[in-house]
SERO-4910 file (N, C-alpha, C, O; in steps of 0.05 Angstrom, whole numbers):
BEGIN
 pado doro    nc1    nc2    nc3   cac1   cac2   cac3    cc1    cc2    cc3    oc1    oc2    oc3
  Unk    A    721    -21    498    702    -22    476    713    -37    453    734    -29    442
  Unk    A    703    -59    446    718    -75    423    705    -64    397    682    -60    392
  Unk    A    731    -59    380    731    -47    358    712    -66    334    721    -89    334
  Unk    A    693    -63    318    676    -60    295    700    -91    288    701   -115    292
  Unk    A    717    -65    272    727    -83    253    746   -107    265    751   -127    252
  Unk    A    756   -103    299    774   -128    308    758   -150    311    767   -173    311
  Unk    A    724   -144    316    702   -168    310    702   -185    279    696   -209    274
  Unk    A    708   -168    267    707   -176    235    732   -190    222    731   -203    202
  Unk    A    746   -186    233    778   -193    228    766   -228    239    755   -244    224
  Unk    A    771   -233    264    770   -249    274    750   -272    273    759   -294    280
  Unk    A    729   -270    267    706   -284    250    708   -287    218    705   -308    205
  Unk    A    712   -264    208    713   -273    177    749   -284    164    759   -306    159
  Unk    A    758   -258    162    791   -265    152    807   -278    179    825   -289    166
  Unk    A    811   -283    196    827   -305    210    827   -329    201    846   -341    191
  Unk    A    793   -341    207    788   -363    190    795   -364    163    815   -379    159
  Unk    A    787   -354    143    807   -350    115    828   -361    111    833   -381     98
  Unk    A    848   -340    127    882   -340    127    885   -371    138    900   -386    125
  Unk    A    872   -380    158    880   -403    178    864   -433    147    871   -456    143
  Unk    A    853   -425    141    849   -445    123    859   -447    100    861   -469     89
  Unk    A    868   -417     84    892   -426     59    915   -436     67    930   -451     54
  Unk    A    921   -425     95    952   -429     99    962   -461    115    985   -469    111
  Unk    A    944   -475    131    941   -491    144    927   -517    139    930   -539    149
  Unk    A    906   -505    113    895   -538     98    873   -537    125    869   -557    138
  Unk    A    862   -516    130    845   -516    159    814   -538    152    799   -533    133
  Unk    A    810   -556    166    796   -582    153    760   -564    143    740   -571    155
  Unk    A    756   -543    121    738   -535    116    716   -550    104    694   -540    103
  Unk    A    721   -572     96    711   -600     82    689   -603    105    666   -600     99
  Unk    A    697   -608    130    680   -620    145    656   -604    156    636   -611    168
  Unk    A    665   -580    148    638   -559    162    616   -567    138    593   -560    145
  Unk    A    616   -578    119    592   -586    100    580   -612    113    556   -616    114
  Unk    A    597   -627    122    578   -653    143    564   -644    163    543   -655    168
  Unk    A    576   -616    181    571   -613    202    543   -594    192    523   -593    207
  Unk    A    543   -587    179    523   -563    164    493   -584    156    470   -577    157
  Unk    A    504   -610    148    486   -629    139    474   -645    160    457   -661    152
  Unk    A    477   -645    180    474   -652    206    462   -635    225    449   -643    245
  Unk    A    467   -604    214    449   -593    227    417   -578    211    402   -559    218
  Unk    A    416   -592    190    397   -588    172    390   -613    188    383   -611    211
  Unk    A    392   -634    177    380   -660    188    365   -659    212    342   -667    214
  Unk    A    376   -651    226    370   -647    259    340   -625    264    320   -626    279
  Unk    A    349   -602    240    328   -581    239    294   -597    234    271   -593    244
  Unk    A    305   -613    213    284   -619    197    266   -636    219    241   -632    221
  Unk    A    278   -651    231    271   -674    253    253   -654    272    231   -661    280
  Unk    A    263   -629    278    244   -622    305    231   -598    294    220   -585    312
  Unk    A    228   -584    264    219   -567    249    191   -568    259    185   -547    271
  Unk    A    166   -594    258    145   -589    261    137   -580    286    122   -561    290
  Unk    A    149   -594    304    140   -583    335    149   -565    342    139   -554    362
  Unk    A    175   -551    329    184   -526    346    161   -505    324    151   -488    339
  Unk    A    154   -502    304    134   -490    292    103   -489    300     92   -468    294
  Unk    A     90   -505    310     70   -517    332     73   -495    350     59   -474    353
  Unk    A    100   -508    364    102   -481    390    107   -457    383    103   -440    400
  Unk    A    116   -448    357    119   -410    356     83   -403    353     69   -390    367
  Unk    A     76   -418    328     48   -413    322     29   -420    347      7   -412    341
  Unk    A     29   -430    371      9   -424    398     17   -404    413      3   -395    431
  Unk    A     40   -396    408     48   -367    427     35   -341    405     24   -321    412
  Unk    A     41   -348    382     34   -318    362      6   -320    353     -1   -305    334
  Unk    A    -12   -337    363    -29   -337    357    -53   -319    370    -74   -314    359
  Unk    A    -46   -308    395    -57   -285    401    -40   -256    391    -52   -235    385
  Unk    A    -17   -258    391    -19   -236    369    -16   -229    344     -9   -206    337
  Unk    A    -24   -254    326    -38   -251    295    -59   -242    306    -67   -221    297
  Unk    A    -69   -249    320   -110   -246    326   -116   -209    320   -130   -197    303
  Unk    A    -91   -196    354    -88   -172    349    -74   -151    327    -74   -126    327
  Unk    A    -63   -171    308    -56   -153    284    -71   -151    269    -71   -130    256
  Unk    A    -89   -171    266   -114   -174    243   -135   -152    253   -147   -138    236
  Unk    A   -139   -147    280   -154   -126    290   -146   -100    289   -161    -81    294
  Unk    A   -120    -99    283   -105    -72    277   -110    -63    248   -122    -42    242
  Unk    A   -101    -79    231   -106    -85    204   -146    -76    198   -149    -66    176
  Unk    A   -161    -77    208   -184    -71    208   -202    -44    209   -223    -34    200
  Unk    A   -174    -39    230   -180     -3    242   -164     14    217   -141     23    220
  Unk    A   -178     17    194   -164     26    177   -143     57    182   -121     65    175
  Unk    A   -161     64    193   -153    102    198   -132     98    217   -109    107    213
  Unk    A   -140     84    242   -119     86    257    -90     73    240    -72     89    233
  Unk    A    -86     44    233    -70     33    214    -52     56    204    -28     61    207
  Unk    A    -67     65    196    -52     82    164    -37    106    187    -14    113    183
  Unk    A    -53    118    211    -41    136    219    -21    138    236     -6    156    242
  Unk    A    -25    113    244      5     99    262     33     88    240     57     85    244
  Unk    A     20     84    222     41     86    203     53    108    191     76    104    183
  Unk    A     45    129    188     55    152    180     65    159    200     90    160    196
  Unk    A     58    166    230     75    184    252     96    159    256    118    167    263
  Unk    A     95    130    253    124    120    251    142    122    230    166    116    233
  Unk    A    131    132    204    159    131    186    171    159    188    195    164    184
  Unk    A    143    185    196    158    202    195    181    212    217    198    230    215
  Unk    A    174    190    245    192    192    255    214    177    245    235    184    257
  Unk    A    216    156    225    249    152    218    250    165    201    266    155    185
  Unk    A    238    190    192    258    206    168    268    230    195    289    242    194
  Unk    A    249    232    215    270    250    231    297    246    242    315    262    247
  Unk    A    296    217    247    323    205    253    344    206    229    368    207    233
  Unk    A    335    206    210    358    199    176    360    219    173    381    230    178
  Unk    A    334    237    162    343    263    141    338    293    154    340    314    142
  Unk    A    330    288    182    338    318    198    345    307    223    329    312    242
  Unk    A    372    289    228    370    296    259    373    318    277    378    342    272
  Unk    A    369    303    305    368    334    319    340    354    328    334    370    346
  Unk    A    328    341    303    304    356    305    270    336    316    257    321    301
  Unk    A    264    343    338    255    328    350    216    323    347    202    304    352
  Unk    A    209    360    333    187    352    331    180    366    302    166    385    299
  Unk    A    194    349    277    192    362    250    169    342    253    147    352    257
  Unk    A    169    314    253    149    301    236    124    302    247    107    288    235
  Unk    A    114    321    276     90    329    282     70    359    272     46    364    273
  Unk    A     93    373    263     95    391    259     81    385    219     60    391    208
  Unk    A    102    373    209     93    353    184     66    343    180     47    352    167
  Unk    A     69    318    197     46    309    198     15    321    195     -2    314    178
  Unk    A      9    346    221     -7    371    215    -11    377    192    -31    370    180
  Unk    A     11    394    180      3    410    159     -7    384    140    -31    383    134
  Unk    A     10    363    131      5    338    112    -38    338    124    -57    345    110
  Unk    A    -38    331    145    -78    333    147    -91    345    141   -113    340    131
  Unk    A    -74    378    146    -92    395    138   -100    394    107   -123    403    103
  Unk    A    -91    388     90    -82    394     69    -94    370     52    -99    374     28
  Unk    A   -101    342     64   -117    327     68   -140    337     70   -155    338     50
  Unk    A   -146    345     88   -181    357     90   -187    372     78   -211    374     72
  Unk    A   -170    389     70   -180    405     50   -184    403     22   -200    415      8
  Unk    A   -164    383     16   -177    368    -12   -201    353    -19   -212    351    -41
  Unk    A   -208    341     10   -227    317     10   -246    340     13   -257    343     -9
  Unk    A   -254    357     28   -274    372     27   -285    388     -8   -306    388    -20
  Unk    A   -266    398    -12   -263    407    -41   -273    386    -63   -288    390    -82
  Unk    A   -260    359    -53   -266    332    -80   -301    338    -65   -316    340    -84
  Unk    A   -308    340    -54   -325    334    -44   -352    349    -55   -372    340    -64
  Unk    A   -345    371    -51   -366    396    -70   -367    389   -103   -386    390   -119
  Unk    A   -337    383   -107   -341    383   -144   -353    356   -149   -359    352   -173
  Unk    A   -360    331   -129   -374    311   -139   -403    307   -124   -420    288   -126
  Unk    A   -403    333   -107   -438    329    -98   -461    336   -119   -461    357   -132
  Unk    A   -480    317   -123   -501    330   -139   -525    338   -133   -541    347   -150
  Unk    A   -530    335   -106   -553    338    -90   -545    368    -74   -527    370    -57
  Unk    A   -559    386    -81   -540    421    -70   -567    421    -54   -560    436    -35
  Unk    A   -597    413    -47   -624    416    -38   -606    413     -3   -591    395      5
  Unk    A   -614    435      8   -613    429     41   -638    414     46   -634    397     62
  Unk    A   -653    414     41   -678    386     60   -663    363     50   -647    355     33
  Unk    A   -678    357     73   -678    316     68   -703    312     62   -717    330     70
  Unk    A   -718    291     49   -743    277     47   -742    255     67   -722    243     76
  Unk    A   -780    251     73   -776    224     79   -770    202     64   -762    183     78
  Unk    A   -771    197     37   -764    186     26   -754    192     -6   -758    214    -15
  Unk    A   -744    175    -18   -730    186    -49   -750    208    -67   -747    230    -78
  Unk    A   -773    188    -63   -797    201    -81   -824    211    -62   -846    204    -70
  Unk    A   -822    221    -47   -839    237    -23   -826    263    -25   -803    268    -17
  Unk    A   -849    286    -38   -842    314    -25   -845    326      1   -846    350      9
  Unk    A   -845    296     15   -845    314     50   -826    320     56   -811    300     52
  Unk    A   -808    345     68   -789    347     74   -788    334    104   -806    337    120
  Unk    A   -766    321    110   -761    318    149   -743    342    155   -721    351    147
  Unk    A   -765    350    178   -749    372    191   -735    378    210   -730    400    219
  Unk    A   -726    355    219   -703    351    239   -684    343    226   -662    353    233
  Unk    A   -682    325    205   -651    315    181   -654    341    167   -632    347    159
  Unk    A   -672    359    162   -658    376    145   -645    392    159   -622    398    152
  Unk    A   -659    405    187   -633    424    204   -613    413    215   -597    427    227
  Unk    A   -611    381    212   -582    376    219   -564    377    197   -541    384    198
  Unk    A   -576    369    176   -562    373    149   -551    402    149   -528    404    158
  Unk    A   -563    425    141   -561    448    142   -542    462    165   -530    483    161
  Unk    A   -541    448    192   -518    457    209   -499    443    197   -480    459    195
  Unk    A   -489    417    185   -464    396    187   -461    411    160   -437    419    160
  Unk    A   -474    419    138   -454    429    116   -446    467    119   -432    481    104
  Unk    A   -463    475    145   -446    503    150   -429    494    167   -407    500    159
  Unk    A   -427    482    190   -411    471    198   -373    462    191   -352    467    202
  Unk    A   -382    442    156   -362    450    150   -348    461    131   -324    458    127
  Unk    A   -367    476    117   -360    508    104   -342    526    118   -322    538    109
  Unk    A   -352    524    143   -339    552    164   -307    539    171   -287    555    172
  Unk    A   -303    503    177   -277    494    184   -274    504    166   -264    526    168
  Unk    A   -280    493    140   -257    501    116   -240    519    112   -218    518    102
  Unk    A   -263    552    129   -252    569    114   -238    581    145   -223    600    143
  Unk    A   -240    573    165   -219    576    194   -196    565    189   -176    573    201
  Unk    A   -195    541    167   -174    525    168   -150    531    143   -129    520    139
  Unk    A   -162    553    129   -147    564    102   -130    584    116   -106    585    115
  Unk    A   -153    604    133   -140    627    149   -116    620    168    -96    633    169
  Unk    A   -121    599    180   -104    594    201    -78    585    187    -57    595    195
  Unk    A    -80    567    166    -56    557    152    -40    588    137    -17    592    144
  Unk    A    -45    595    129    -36    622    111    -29    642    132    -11    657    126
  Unk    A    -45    645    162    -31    667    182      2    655    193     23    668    199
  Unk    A     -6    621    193     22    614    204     43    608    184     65    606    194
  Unk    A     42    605    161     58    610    141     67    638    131     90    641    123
  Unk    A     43    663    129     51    687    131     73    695    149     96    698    141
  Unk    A     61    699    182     65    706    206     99    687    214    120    698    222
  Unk    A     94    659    207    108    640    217    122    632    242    144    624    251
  Unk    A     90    641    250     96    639    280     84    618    297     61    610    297
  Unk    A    109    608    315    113    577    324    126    563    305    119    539    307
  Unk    A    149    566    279    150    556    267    185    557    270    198    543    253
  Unk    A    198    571    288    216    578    289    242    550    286    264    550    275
  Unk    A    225    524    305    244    498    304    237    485    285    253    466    282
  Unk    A    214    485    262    215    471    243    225    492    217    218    514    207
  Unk    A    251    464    214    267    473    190    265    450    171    289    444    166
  Unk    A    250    436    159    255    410    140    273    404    125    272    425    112
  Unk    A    287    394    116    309    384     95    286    389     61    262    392     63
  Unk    A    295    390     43    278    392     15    277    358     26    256    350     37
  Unk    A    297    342     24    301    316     15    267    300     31    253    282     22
  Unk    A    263    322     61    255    305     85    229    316     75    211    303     85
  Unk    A    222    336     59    193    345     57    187    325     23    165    313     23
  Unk    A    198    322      7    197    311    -13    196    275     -3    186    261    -21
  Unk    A    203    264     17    201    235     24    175    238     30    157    230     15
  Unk    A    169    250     56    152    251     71    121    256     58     99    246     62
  Unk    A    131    275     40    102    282     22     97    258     11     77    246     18
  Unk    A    114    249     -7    106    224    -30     99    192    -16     87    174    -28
  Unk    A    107    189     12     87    173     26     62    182     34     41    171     28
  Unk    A     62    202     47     39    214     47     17    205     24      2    186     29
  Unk    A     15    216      5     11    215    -20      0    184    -24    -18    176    -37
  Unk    A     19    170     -6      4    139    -24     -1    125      4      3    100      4
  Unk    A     -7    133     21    -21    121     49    -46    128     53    -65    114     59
  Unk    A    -46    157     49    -74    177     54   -100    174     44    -97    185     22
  Unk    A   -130    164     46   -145    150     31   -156    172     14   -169    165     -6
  Unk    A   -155    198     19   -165    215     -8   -152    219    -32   -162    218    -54
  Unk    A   -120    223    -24    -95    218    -50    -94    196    -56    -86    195    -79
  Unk    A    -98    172    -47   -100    145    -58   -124    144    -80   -120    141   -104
  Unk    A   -151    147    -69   -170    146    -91   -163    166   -117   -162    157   -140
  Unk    A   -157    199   -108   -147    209   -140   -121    197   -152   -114    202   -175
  Unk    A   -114    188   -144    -87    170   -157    -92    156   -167    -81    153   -188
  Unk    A   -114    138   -160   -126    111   -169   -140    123   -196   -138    114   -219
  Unk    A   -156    145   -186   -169    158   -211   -155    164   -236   -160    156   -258
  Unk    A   -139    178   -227   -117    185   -247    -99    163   -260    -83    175   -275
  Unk    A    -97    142   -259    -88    123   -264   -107    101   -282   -104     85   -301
  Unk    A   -121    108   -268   -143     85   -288   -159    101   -313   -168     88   -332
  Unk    A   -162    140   -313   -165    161   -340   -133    144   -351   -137    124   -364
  Unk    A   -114    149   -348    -95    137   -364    -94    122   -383    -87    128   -406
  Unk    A   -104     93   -370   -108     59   -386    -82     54   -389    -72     61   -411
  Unk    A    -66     43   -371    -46     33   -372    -51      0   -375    -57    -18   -360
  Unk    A    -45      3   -402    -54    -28   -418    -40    -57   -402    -54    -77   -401
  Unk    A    -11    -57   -389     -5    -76   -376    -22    -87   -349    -19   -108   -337
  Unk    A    -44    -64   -343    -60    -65   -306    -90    -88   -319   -102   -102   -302
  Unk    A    -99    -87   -354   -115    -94   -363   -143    -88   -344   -161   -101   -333
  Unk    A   -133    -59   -348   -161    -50   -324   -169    -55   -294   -191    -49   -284
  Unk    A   -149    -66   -281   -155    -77   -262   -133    -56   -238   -119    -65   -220
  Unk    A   -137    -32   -246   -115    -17   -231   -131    -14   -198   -114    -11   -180
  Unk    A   -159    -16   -190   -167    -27   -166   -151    -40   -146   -140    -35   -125
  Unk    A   -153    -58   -164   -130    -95   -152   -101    -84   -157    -89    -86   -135
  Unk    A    -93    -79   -167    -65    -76   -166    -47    -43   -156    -23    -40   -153
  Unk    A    -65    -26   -152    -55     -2   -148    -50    -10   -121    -26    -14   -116
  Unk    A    -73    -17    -97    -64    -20    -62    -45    -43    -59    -49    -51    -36
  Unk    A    -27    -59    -72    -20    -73    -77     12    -59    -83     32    -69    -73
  Unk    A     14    -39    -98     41    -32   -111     47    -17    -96     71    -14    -91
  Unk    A     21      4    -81     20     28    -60     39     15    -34     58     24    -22
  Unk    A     28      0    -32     40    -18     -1     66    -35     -3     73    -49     16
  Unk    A     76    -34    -21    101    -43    -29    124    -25    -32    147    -26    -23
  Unk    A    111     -6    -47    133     19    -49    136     28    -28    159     29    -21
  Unk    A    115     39     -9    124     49     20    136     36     39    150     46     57
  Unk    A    126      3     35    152    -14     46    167    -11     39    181      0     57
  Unk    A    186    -15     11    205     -6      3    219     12     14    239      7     28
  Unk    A    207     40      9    215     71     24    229     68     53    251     77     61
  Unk    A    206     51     68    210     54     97    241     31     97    260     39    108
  Unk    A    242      9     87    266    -11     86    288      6     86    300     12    107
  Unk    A    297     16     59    309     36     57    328     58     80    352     58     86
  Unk    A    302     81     90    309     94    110    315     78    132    330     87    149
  Unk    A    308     61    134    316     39    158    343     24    160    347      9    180
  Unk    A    356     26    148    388     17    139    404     25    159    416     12    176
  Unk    A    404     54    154    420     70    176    418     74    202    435     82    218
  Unk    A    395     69    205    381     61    236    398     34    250    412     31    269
  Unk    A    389     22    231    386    -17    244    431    -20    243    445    -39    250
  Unk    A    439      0    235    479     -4    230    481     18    243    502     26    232
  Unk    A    475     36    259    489     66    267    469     65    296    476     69    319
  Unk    A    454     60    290    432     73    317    414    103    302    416    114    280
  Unk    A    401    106    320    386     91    352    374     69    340    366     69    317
  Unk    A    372     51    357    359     20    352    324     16    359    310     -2    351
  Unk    A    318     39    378    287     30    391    272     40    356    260     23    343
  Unk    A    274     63    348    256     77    328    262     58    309    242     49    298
  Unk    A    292     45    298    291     20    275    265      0    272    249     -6    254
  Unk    A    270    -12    308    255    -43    312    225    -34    316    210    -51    307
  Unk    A    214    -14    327    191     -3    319    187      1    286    170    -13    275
  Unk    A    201     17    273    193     21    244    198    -11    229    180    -19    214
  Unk    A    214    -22    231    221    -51    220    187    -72    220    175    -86    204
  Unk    A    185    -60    254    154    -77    250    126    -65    242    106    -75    233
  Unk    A    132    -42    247    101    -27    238    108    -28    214     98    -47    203
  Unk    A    123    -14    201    132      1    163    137    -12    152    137     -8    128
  Unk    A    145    -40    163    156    -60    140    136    -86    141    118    -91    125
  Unk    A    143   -103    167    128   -132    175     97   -128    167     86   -142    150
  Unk    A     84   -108    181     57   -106    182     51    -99    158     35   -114    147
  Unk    A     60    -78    144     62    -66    115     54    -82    101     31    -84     94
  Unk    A     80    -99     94     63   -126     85     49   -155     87     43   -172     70
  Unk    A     47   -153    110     30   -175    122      6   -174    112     -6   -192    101
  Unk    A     -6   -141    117    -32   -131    108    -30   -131     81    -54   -134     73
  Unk    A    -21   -131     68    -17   -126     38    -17   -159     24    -24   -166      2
  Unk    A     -5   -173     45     -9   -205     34    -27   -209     43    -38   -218     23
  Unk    A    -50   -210     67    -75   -216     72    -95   -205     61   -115   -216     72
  Unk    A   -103   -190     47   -119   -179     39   -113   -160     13   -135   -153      4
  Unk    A   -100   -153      4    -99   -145    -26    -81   -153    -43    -85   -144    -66
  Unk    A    -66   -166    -42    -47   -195    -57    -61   -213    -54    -55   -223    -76
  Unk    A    -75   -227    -45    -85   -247    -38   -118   -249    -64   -128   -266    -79
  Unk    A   -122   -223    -57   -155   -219    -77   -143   -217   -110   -156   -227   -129
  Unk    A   -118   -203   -114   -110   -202   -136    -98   -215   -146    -95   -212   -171
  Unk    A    -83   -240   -131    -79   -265   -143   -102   -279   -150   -101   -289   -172
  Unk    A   -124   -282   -134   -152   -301   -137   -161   -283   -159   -164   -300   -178
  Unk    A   -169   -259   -170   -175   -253   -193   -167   -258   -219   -180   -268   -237
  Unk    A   -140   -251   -218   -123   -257   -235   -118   -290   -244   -108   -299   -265
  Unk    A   -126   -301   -226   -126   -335   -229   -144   -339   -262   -137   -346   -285
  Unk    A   -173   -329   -247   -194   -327   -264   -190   -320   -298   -207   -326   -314
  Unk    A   -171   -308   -304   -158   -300   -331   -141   -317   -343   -143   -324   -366
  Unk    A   -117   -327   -324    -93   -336   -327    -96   -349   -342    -74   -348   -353
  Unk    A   -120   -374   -361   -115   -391   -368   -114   -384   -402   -102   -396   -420
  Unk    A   -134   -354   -402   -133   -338   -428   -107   -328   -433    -95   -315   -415
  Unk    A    -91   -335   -468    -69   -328   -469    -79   -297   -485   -100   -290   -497
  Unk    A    -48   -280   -477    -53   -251   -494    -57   -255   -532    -46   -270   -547
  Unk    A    -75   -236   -536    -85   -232   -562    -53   -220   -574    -34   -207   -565
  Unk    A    -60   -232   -596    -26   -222   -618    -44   -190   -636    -67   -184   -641
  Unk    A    -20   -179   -640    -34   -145   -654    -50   -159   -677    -72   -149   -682
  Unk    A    -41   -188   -699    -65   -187   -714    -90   -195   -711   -108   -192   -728
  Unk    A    -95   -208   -685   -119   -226   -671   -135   -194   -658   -159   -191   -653
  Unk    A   -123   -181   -657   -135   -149   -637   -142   -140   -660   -164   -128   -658
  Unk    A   -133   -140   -686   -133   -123   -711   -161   -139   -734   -173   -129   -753
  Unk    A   -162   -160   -723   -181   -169   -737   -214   -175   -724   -232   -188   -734
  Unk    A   -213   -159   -700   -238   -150   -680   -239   -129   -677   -250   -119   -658
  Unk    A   -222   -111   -704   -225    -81   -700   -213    -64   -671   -215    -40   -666
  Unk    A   -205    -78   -661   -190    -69   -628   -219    -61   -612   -221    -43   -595
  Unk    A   -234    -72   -619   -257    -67   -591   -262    -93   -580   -257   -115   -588
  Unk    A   -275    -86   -557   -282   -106   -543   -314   -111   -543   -331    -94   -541
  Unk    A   -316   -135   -546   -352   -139   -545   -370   -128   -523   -392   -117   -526
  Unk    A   -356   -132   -496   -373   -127   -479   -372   -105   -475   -394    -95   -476
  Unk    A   -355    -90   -472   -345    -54   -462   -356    -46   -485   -380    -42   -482
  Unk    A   -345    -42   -517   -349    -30   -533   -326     -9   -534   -331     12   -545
  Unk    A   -304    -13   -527   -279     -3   -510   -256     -7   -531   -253    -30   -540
  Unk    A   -244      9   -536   -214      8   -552   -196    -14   -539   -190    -10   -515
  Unk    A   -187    -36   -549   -166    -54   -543   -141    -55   -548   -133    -62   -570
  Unk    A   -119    -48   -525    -91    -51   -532    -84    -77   -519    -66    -89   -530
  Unk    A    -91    -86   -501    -83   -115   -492   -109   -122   -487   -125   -111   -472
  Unk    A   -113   -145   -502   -130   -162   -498   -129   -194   -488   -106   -202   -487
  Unk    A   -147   -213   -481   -139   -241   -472   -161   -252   -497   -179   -238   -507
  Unk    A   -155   -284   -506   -164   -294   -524   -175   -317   -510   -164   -328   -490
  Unk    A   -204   -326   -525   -222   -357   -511   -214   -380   -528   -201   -376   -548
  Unk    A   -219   -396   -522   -211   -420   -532   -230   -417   -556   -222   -428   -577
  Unk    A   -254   -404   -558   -267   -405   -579   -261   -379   -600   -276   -372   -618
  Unk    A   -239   -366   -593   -224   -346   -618   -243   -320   -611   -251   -304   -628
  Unk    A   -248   -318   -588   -259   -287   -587   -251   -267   -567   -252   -278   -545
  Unk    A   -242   -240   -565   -222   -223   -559   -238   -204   -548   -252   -186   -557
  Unk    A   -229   -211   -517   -246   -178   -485   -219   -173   -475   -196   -180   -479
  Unk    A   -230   -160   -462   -211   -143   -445   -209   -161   -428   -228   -176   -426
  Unk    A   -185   -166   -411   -171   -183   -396   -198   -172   -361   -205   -189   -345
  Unk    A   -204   -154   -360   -213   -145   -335   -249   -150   -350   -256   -168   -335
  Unk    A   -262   -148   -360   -288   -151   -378   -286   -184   -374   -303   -194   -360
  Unk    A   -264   -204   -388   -270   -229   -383   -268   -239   -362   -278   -261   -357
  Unk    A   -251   -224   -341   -252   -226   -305   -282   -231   -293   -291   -248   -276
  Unk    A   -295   -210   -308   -319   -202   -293   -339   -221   -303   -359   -227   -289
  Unk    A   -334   -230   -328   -352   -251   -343   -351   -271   -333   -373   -277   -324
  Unk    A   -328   -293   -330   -331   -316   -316   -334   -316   -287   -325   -337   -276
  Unk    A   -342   -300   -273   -345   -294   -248   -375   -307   -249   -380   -323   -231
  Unk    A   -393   -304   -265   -425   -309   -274   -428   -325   -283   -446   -340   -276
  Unk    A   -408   -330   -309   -418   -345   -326   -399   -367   -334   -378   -367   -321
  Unk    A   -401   -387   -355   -378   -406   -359   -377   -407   -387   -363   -423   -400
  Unk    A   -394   -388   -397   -404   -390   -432   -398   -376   -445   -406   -356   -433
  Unk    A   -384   -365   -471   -374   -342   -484   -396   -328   -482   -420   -336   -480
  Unk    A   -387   -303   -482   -409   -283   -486   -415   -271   -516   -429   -251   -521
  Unk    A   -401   -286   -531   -407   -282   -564   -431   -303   -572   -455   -299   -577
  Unk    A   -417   -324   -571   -429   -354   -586   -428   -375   -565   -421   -398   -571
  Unk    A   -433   -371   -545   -449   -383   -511   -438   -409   -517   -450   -430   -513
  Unk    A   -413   -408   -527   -395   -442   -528   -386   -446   -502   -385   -427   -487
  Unk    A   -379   -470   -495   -369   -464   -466   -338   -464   -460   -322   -479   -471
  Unk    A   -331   -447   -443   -303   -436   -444   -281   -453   -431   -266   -443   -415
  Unk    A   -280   -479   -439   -270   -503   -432   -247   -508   -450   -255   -516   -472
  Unk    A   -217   -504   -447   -194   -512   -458   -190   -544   -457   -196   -557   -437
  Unk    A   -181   -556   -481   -184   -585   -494   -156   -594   -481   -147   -616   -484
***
């Protein structure tokens, strides 16, 4: 078995020693280095030709993966939580199913809950139409089974969770790390599309003045970054120690795809939005102070604002939405053309 470091000796410091001590001709590896750039460059287009006709059926199938949102997101979670079982509980073979579970349940039960506190229609009929008092009586008894229906999960699904946390039974091999329930949750948290929307919610009640309202565009964007991040991270010790199959799986699902999807489709929309602004510079506190800090179109308190060439002061996300329509101030219909 050849030793780690007798590989390292012999590749890095031999050469070293053999070139302070010897005058070892190091000069010439910069020709030879320049020669093989040269050479690169010469057959760069066609060997690129040929990767892109081989990967071109499977871009096709990642873009189709990328589509299946639910699945996406859920093959991504049972792969990272299997590399926190490898990092932060080994040994333990079925924490992150065990995880995973409770993480859904807990899921559905919020979404069901968001769900009641933003319904406004409580009427079991359906109509045939918006403004027709005919009731339909086949949508209304299907209505009327699908919301007892899932009234009754809800409340099988409280019982059941609370007998096996009471009881804690079947629970005997899951032991979580704090570290492994605290990772695991906080991806959770930003993969899951019901915690993503209250997050988003919660984020945009805030007004975090640097997002200039546009926390839409930039929240799935920061979301998919950080959990790349996360997953890079736990992947360290994988890809230098082993096991190697769960790394090069997580490497490509948690990381490559991560953001591939995240550069095709929501980096991509929030650069092209953000284009649309770029050319407006930020308002200074006395230019905000002398429009009273509102904005014309919102009617909206201003802490960062963007300025027109014709001296008038919106919200950076308000004048997004404006020249999307139009090309004309929306004060004094000058046209929004820099000299």
């Amino acid at each position: 078995m050849v030793n780690k470091f007798e590989v390292f000796y012999s590749f890095f410091v031999l050469p070293m020693i053999v070139s302070a001590n010897y005058y070892y001709p190091v000069k010439g590896l910069k020709g030879i280095a320049h020669k093989l750039y040269e050479f690169w460059h010469s057959i760069e287009s066609g060997v690129m030709r040929f990767l892109w006709k081989f990967y071109q059926p499977v871009d096709r199938v990642e873009r189709a993966y990328f589509r299946l949102k639910n699945l996406c997101v859920m093959f991504n979670q049972i792969c990272f939580f299997m590399i926190c079982d490898n990092v932060l509980v080994p040994g333990q073979k079925v924490t992150c199913l065990y995880t995973l579970m409770f993480y859904n349940v807990l899921a559905y039960c919020v979404a069901y809950i968001k769900e009641l506190v933003e319904k406004e229609d409580w009427s079991p009929y359906v109509h045939i139409t918006d403004r027709s008092n005919i009731r339909h009586l086949a949508m209304s008894a299907t209505k009327i089974v699908l919301e007892w229906t899932k009234a009754v999960t809800f409340i099988i699904t409280i019982v059941f969770m609370l007998l096996v946390f009471g009881l804690e039974t079947g629970l005997e091999n899951y032991k979580p790390s704090v570290s492994y329930t605290i990772v695991t949750f906080l991806y959770y948290l930003l993969t899951e599309k019901v915690f993503v929307e209250m997050l988003t919610m919660l984020i945009n009640y805030s007004q975090i003045a640097v997002l200039e309202n546009m926390e839409s565009l930039w929240l799935p964007v920061l979301f998919q970054l950080a959990t790349a991040g996360a997953s890079s991270l736990l992947l360290v010790p994988l890809i230098v120690w082993g096991p190697y199959r769960p790394a090069l799986v997580g490497l490509y699902v948690n990381v490559y795809l991560r953001l591939k999807d995240s550069y095709t489709s929501n980096l991509k929309e929030l650069t092209t939005e953000r284009a649309l602004i770029a050319p407006y510079r930020f308002a200074t506190p006395e230019e905000l102070g002398s429009f009273d800090d509102v904005c014309a179109v919102c009617l909206n308190p201003m802490k960062l604002a963007r300025i027109t060439p014709c001296h008038h002061i919106f919200h950076g996300d308000c004048l997004r939405k404006w020249v999307k329509t139009s090309n004309h101030c929306p004060l004094c219909k000058r046209e929004l053309k820099f000299d």
